[in-house]
ZAMARGU-4260 file (C-alpha; in steps of 0.2 Angstrom, whole numbers, plus 5000, padded with zeros to 4 digits):
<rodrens>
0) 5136/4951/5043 | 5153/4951/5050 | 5160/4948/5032 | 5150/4964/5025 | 5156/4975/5041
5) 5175/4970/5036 | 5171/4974/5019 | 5163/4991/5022 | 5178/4994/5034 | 5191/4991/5019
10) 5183/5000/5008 | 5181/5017/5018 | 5199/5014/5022 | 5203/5013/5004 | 5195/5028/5001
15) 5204/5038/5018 | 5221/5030/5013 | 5230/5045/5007 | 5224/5056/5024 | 5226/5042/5037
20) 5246/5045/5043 | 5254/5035/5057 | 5259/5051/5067 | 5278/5044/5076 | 5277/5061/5088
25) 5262/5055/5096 | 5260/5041/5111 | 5245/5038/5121 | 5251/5048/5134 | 5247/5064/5125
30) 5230/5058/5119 | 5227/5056/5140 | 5230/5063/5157 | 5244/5052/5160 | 5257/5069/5154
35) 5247/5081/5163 | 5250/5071/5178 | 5267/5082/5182 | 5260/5098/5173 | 5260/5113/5185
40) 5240/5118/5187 | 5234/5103/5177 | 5241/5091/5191 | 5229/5100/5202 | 5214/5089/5201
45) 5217/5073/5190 | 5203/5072/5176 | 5211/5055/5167 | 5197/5057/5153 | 5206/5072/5147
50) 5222/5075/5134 | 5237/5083/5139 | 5243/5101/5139 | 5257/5094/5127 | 5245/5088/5114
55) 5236/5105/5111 | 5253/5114/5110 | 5258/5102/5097 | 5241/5104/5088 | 5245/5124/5090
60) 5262/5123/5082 | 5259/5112/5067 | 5239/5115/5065 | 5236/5132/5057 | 5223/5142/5065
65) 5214/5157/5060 | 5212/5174/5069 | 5198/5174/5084 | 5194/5163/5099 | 5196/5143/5100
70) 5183/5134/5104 | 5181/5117/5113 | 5162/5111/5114 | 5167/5096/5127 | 5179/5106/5137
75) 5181/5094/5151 | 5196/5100/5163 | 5199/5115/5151 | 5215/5108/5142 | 5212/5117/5127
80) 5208/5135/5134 | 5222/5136/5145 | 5234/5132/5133 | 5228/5145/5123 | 5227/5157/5137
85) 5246/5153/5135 | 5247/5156/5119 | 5237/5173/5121 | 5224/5166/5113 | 5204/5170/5116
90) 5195/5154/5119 | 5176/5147/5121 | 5171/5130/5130 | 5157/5121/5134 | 5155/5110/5147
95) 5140/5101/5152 | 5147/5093/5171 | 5148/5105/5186 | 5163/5095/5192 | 5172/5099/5177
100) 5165/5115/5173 | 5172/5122/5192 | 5190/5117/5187 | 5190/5129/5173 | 5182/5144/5183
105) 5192/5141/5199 | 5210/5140/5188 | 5202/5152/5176 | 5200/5166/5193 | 5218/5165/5196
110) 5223/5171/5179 | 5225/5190/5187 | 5227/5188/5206 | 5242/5191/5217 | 5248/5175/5217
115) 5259/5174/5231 | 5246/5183/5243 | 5236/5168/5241 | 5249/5155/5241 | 5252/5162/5261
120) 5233/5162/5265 | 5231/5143/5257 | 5249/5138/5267 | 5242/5147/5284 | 5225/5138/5281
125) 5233/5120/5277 | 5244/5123/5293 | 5232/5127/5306 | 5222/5113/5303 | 5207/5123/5309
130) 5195/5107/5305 | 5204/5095/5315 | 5198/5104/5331 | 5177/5100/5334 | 5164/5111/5328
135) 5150/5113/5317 | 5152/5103/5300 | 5144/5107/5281 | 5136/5090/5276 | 5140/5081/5264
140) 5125/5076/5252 | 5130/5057/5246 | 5120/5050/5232 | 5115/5032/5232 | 5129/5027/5223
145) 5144/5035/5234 | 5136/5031/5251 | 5148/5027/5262 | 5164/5030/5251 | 5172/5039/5268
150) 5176/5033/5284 | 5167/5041/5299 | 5182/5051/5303 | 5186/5056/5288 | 5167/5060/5283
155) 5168/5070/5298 | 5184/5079/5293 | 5178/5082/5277 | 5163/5091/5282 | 5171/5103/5296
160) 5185/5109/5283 | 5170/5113/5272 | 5164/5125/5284 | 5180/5132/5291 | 5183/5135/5270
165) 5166/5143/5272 | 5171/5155/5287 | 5187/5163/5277 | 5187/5183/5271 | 5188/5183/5254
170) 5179/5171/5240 | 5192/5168/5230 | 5201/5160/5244 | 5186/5151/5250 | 5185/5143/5232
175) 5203/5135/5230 | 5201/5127/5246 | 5186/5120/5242 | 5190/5115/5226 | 5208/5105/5234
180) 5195/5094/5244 | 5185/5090/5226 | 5202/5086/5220 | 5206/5074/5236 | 5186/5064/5235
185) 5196/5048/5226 | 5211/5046/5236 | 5204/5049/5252 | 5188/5036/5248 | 5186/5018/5247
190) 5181/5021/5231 | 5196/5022/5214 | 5187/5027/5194 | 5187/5013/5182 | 5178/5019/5167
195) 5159/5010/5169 | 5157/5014/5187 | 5167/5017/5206 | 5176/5002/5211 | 5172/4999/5229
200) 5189/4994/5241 | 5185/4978/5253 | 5189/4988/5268 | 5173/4997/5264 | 5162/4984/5267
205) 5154/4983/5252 | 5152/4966/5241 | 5154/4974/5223 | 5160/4959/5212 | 5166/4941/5214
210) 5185/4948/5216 | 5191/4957/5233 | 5196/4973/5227 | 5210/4983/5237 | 5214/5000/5230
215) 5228/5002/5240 | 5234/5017/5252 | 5216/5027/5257 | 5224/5044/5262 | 5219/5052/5278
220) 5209/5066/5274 | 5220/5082/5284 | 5238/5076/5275 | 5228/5075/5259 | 5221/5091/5258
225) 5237/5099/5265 | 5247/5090/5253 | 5235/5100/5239 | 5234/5117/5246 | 5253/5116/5246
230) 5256/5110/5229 | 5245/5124/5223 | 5253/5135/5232 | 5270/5130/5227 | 5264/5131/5209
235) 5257/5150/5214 | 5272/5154/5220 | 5287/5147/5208 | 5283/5141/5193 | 5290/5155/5181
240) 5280/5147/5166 | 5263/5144/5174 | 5249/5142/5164 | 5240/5159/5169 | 5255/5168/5167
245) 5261/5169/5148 | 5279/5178/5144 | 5278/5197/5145 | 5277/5198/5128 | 5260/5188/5128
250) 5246/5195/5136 | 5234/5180/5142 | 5218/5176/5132 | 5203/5177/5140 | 5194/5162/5144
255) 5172/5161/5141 | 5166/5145/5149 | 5147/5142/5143 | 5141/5127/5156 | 5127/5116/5147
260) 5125/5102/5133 | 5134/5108/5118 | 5119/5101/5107 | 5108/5112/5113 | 5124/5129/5116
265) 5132/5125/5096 | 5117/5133/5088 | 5117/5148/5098 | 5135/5155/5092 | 5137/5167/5083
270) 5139/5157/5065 | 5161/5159/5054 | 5165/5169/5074 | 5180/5154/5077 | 5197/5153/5071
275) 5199/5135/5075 | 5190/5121/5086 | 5199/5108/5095 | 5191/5096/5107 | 5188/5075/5112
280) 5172/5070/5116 | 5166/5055/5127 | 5171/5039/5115 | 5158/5027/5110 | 5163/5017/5123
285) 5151/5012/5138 | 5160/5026/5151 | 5149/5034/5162 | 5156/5050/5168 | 5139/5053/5182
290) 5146/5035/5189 | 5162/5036/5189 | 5163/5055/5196 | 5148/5052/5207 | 5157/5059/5222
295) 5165/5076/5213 | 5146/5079/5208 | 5140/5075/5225 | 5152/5086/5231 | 5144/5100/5219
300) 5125/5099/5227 | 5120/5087/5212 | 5105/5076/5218 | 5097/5058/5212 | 5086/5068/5201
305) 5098/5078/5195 | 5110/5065/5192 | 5099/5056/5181 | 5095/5074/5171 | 5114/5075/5170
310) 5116/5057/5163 | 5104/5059/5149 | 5109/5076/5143 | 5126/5071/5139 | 5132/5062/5123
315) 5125/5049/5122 | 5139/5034/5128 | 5132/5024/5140 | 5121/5009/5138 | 5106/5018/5149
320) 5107/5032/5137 | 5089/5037/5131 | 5086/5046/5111 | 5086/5066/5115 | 5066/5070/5109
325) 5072/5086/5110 | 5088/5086/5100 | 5087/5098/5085 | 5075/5109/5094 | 5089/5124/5094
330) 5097/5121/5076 | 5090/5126/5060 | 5077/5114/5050 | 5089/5116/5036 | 5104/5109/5045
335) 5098/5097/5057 | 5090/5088/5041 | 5107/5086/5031 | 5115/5081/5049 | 5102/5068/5051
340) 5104/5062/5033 | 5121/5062/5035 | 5120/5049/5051 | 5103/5039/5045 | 5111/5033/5026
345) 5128/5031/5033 | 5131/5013/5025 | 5144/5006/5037 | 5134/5012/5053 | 5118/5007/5045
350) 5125/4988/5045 | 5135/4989/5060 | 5118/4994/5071 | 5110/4980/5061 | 5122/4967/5066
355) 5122/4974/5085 | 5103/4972/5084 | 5103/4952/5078 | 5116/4950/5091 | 5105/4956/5105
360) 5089/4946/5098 | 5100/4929/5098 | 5105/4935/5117 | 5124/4936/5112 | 5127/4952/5117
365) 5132/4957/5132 | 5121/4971/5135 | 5106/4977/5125 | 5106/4995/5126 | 5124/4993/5115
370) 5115/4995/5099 | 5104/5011/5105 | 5121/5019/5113 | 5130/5017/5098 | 5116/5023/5084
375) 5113/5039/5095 | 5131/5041/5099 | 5134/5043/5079 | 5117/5053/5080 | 5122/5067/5092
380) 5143/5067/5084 | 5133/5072/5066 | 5123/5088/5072 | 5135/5093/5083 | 5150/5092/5068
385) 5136/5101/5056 | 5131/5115/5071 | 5151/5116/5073 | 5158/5117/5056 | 5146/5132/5053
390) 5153/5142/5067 | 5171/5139/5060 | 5178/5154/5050 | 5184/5149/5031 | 5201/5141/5035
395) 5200/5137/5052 | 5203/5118/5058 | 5192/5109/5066 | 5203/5094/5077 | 5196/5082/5086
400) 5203/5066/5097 | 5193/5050/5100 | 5194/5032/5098 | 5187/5017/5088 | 5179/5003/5096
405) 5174/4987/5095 | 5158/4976/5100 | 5156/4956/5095 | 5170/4956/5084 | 5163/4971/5075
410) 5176/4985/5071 | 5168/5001/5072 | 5177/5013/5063 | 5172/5029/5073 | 5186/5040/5064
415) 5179/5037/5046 | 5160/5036/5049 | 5165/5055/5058 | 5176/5061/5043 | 5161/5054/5030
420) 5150/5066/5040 | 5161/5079/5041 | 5165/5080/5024 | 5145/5080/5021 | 5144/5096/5031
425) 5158/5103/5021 | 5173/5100/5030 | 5188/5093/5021 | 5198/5079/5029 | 5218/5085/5030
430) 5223/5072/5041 | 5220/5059/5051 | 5236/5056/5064 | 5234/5037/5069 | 5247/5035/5086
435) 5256/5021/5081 | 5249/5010/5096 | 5233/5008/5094 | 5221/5000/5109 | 5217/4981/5112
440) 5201/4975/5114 | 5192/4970/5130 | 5197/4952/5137 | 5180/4946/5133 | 5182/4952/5113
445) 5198/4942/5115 | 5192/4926/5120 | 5178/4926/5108 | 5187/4933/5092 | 5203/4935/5095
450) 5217/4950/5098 | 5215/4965/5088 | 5220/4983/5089 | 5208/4995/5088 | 5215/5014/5080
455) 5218/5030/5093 | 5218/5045/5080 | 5218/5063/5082 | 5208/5073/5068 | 5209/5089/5055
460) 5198/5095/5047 | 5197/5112/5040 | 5184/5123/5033 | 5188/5128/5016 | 5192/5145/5008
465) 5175/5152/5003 | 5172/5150/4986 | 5175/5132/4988 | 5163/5130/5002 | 5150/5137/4993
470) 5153/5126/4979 | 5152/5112/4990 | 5136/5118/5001 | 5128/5120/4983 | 5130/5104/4979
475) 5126/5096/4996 | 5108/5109/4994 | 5107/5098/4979 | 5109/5081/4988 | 5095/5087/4999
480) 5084/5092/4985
</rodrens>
C-alpha cells in the first residue's frame, strides 16, 4: 500500500508542479513564534504555535487583498489582526480557546488608551509588591493534569497577587496584570510545553517518563511577574511603532474577536463580506493545545468537564478526537454535501486512511486513534475551506500556513489533498510557497523507514473574478448532480 501512496503522492505533485515554488524569503522562523519572540506586544505572552508578525506583513505586501475586513478563523494569539490593525485594516477572528482568545481582547483594549498612564500604574503595582505581604488569596482551580505544577510558595504568591490585581480601581488595569501572571504559568511551573502534553521537571516530584527531565531555571513567581509588568510597560511607553499605534497617516483597524469553533461561526457570516482570509490551523499532527496549555486554561476558570468540551470541539488533531455528530448542523445542505464529497472520494486520503487502518489491525501503529484523527482532520479542513471560500469577496485570497506529516512511512501530503479541496470549492491554487527547509520526521519514522523531509508551505488561494466563478460553481452543481 506504500508503493500506491507514493504513487498517488507523485502524481498530485505532477499535477501541482507549476504552482508549488520554493519560496527563498521564507525560514521556519516566520512560519512560528520563534520571530515574535523580540516583537514588541507579541513577546508579551509566548504562544509558540503561532506565526510571526513578519510573516503576515510579508503576505500583506506581496499578496493582493481586496477592500473590507481580514478574517482569520483560527486566530490563536491574534497575529493576523494586529498586523492589520497596523496596516489600518478591519479584521475578524475566531478563536475557540479562552486562553488565546484573552490575549487578543486584553492587547486589542489598549488599542486607544493613555499609554503611558498605565505604564505608571503597572510599574507602581510591580514595585510595591502588594502580594508578598500576607493576606487573603484568589485560588487557583488546578485541573487533574496541572496539579502541583507550583511550589507552595509560589502557589501562594500566585493566588495573593490575583486578589491584590482584583482590589485595583480601574478594569482595564486589573486585566493586564492579570493577564502578565497567565503569561508567567510556564516559566514559574515545574512544567515546560512540548507539543502532546506538559513535560513535568524532576524537582516536582512527579515520575513522568523513564528519563529525568530538568527544565532548567523555575523563576520565582514576584521577579517574574515584575519582569512582565515592566516589559509591557516599557513597550507602553516607548516603542514609536507599536502595534496599536499605526503612523498618523493610518488610523487603526478595528479588531471583532468572535470566541467559538469556527465550524460552527464560518456559516454564520455574512457570505462575499471578506477581502482576504489569512490564517494556520492546528496541523495534523497529534498536538494537543487543552494539554499542553492546561495551566493558561486553568487559569481561565476552565474545569475537567469543560476541558474535555474544549478538546472535542476543536479541529480534530489529536488521537482522542471524537467525529463532530454535529458538524454541518450550521452550513447549508447544499454546501456541506459538496464539502463532504470533496473529503470522502479524495483518492490519496482514501488510501492513506486505508493503509493507517491495516497498520492498526497488524498492531504496528503506534496508537489507534491515528487513522480516526487524520480522516476527521481532512473532514473538518474540507467544510471549513467550502464555508470559508463562500465568505471571500471575488478576488480576495485565501492563505493559509500548515504542514505535512508523516505516519509509518506514509507521506501525507496535507498541502495537496487541501488545494484538491479547495479547488473543488472554487478556489484557484496561485501558489504554493514551500520554505526551503522542510521538517524531519519523528526519530521513530527514522529508525523504521529512514530520513525524510516532510514540506512546510504557506498557501494562496484566491477566489475568482465573478464570471469565472460561476462557471466553475456550474460545473461543480453539475458534478453533484
Amino acid at each position: 500500500m506504500l508503493e500506491e501512496i507514493q504513487r498517488l503522492d507523485e502524481q498530485l505533485t505532477a499535477k501541482y508542479s507549476t504552482v508549488l515554488q520554493v519560496n527563498a524569503d521564507l525560514d521556519r522562523t516566520q512560519v512560528s513564534f520563534q520571530a515574535n519572540k523580540s516583537a514588541v506586544g507579541y513577546r508579551w505572552c509566548k504562544y509558540k504555535e503561532g506565526f510571526s508578525a513578519s510573516l503576515i506583513d510579508y503576505i500583506f505586501d506581496r499578496v493582493a487583498m481586496k477592500t473590507g475586513p481580514v478574517l482569520d478563523p483560527f486566530a490563536g494569539s491574534g497575529t493576523t489582526l494586529f498586523v492589520a490593525a497596523e496596516r489600518g485594516v478591519n479584521s475578524v477572528g475566531i478563536e475557540l480557546l479562552p486562553h488565546s482568545a484573552e490575549i487578543i481582547r486584553v492587547r486589542s483594549a489598549l488599542m486607544h488608551v493613555d499609554r503611558a498612564a498605565l505604564a505608571r500604574r503597572l510599574r507602581e503595582f510591580a514595585e510595591e509588591r502588594r502580594w508578598e505581604q500576607p493576606g487573603p488569596e484568589v485560588a487557583f482551580a488546578h485541573l487533574r493534569i496541572t496539579a502541583g505544577a507550583f511550589s507552595p510558595d509560589t502557589q501562594c504568591q500566585l493566588q495573593r497577587y490575583l486578589h491584590e490585581a482584583k482590589q485595583l480601581d480601574d478594569s482595564l488595569t486589573c486585566s493586564v496584570t492579570r493577564f502578565a501572571a497567565m503569561c508567567v504559568l510556564e516559566i514559574i511551573s515545574y512544567t515546560r510545553k512540548d507539543g502532546q502534553y506538559l513535560r513535568w521537571d524532576y524537582r516536582s516530584g512527579r515520575r513522568v517518563g523513564k528519563k529525568k527531565f530538568d527544565k532548567g531555571r523555575i523563576w520565582d513567581f514576584s521577579t517574574a511577574v515584575s519582569g512582565k509588568l515592566r516589559e509591557i510597560a516599557n513597550d507602553l511607553e516607548h516603542d514609536e511603532q507599536l502595534l496599536f499605534a499605526p503612523s498618523q497617516e493610518v488610523e487603526a483597524g478595528t479588531i471583532e474577536l468572535l470566541q467559538g469553533s469556527c465550524l460552527e461561526t464560518l456559516p454564520t457570516l455574512q457570505r462575499q463580506s471578506f477581502g482576504g482570509l489569512i490564517t494556520s490551523p492546528p496541523y495534523c499532527n497529534r498536538y494537543d493545545y487543552t494539554r499542553t496549555y492546561a495551566l493558561e486554561l486553568a487559569f481561565m476558570g476552565v474545569d475537567e468537564d469543560g476541558l474535555k468540551r474544549l478538546r472535542q470541539t476543536m479541529l480534530s488533531c489529536t488521537v482522542e478526537n471524537r467525529a463532530k455528530e454535529s458538524l454541518g448542523q450550521s452550513t447549508t445542505s447544499r454546501r456541506f454535501s459538496l464539502a463532504m464529497r470533496a473529503w470522502q472520494e479524495q483518492p490519496i486520503l482514501r488510501t492513506i486512511v486505508g493503509y493507517l487502518e491495516n497498520c492498526r489491525s497488524e498492531g504496528t501503529l503506534n496508537n489507534n486513534g491515528i487513522p480516526r484523527m487524520i480522516d476527521n482532520y481532512f473532514r473538518e479542513m474540507s467544510l471549513v475551506i467550502f464555508d470559508a471560500a463562500s465568505l471571500l469577496k471575488p478576488g480576495a485570497p485565501f492563505v493559509m500556513v500548515n504542514d505535512n506529516v508523516r505516519y509509518q512511512g506514509a507521506h501525507v501530503p496535507v498541502d495537496l489533498i487541501l488545494a484538491e479541496f479547495a479547488a473543488a470549492a472554487g478556489l484557484d491554487i496561485e501558489t504554493i510557497w514551500v520554505l526551503p527547509r522542510g521538517k524531519g520526521n519523528s526519530s521513530q519514522q527514522m529508525a523504521a523507514h529512514g530520513r525524510s523531509e516532510v514540506r512546510k508551505c504557506v498557501y494562496v488561494w484566491r477566489k475568482p473574478a465573478r464570471a469565472k466563478r460561476a462557471k466553475k460553481q456550474d460545473q461543480t452543481v453539475a458534478m453533484a448532480n
